[in-house]
C-alpha positions in Angstrom: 0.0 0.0 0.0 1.4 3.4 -0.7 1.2 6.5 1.3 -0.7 9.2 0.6 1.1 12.9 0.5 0.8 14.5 4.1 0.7 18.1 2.7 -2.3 19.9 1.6 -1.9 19.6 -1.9 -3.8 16.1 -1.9 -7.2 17.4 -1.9 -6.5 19.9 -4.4 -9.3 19.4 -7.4 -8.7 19.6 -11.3 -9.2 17.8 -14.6 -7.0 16.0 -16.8 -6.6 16.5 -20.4 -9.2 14.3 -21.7 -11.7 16.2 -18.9 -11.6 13.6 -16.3 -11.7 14.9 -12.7 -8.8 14.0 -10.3 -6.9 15.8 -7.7 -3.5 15.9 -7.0 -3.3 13.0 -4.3 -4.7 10.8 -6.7 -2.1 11.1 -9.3 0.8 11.3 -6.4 -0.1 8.3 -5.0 2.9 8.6 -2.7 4.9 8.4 -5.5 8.0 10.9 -6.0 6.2 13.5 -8.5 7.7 16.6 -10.8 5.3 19.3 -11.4 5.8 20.8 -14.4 4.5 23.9 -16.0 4.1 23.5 -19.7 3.5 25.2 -23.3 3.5 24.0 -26.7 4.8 26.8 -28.4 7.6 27.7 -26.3 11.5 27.7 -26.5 11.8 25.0 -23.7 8.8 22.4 -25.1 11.9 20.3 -26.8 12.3 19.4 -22.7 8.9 17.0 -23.4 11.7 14.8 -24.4 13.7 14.0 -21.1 10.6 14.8 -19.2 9.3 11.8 -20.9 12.4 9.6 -20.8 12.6 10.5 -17.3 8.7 9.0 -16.3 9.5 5.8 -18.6 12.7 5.0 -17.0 11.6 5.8 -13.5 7.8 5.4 -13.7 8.0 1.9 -12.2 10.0 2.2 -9.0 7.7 5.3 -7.6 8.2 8.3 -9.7 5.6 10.8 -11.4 5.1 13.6 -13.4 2.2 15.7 -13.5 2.2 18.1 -16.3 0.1 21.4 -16.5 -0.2 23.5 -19.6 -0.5 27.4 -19.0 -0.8 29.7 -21.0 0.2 32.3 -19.0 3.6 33.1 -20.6 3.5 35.2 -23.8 0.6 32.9 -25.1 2.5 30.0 -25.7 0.2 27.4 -24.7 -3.0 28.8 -27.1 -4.9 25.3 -27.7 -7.6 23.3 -26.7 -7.2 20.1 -25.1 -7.6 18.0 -27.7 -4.8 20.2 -29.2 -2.5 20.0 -26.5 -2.6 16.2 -26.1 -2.6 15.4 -29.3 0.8 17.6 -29.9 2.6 16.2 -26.8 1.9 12.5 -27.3 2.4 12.7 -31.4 5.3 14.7 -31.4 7.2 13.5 -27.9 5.4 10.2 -27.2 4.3 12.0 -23.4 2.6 9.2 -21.4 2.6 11.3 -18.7 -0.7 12.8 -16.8 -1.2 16.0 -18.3 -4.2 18.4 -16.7 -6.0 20.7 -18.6 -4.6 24.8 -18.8 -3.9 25.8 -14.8 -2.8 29.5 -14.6 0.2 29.4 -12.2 0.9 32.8 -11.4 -1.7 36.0 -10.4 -5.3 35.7 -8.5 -6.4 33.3 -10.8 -3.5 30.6 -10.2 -4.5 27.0 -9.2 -4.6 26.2 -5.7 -1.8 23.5 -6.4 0.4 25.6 -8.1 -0.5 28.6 -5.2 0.2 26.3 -2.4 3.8 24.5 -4.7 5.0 28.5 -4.7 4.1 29.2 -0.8 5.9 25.9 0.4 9.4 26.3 -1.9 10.1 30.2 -3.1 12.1 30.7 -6.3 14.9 33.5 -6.8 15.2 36.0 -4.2 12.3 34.8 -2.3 9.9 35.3 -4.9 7.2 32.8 -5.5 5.8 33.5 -9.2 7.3 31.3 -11.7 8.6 33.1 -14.2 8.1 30.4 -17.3 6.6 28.0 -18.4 8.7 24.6 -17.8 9.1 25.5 -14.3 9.7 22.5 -12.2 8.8 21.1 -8.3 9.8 17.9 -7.2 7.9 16.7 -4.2 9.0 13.7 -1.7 6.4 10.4 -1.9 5.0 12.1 1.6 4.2 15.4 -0.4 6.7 17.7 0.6 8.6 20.0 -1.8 12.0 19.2 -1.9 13.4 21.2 -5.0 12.0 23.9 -7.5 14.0 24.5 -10.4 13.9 26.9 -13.6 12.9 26.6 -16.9 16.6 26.5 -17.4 17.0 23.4 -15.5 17.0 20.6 -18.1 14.8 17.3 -16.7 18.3 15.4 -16.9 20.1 17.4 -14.7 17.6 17.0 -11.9 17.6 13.0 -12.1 20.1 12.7 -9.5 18.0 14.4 -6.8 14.9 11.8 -8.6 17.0 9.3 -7.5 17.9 10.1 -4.2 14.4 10.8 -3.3 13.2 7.8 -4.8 15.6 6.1 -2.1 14.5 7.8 0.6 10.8 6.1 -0.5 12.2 2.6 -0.6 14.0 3.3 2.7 10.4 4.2 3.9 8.4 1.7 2.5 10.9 -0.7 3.8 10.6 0.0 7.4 7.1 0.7 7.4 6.6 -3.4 5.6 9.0 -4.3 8.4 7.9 -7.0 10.8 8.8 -4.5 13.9 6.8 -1.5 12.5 4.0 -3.9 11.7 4.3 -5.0 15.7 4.1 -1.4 16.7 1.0 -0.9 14.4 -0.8 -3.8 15.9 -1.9 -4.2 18.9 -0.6 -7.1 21.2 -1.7 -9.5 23.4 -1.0 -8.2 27.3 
């Protein structure tokens, strides 16, 4: 069984690409997750690609992407859904969750992306994101650990992937450990 993210992010409602209604605890799944920012018109989209090699190669030990197009930034992310999924899984294969448009920044940004900026500031303190392929990587218990540029490529950031993906095994380990399970359950006095 995998544990659910402690923060307040979990309860946090939207809609996937295809208009299905999730939140963001549901698509965590205590797994290690990158939030990403994205646009399909932008100088950064080619980083679809190592996003995407990034979720297939570490996918099955715990690790997830959840990708939100904005079009917040110079209007780079114009179309419809149908428009948006269609270019990311034809021309980078993206297997990854993808919600529909979230603004990030301003009075109208999404509560997740709201609450992502309060809990890990940016440059100088600031919590707007400045564009779009704008990355947080959050622990399997929901905290955010790192929040990196649109500068940042996705391969530069597997190493902290990886470490964090330890620290879940290590977790999952002692909480399936015969001692954890005796301290869970009650015993015979």
């Amino acid at each position: 069984m995998s544990a659910q993210p402690r923060n307040h992010c979990t309860l946090f409602p939207f809609f996937l690409i295809d208009g299905t209604p999730t939140t963001f605890g549901a698509l965590a799944q205590g797994n290690v997750t990158l939030v990403v920012n994205v646009a399909s018109q932008c100088g950064f989209t080619g980083q679809y690609a190592g996003l995407q090699q990034l979720y297939a190669q570490y996918a099955p030990r715990g690790f997830t992407i959840v990708a939100t197009p904005s079009n917040d930034f110079g209007g780079q992310e114009p179309g419809e859904p149908e428009e948006i999924a269609r270019f990311a899984c034809s021309r980078f294969n993206v297997t990854f969750p993808l919600t529909q448009k979230m603004h990030v920044n301003g009075a109208d940004a999404h509560p997740l992306w709201a609450a992502l900026k309060a809990e890990r500031t940016g440059w100088f303190s600031v919590q707007r994101v400045w564009w779009n392929f704008a990355k947080m990587l959050l622990s399997h218990d929901g905290r955010v650990v790192e929040r990196y540029s649109s500068l940042t490529s996705p391969a530069s950031i597997e190493g902290d992937i990886l470490r964090l993906l330890a620290d879940r095994d290590a977790a999952l380990s002692v909480s399936d450990s015969p001692a954890a399970s005796a301290a869970q359950t009650p015993g015979d006095s």
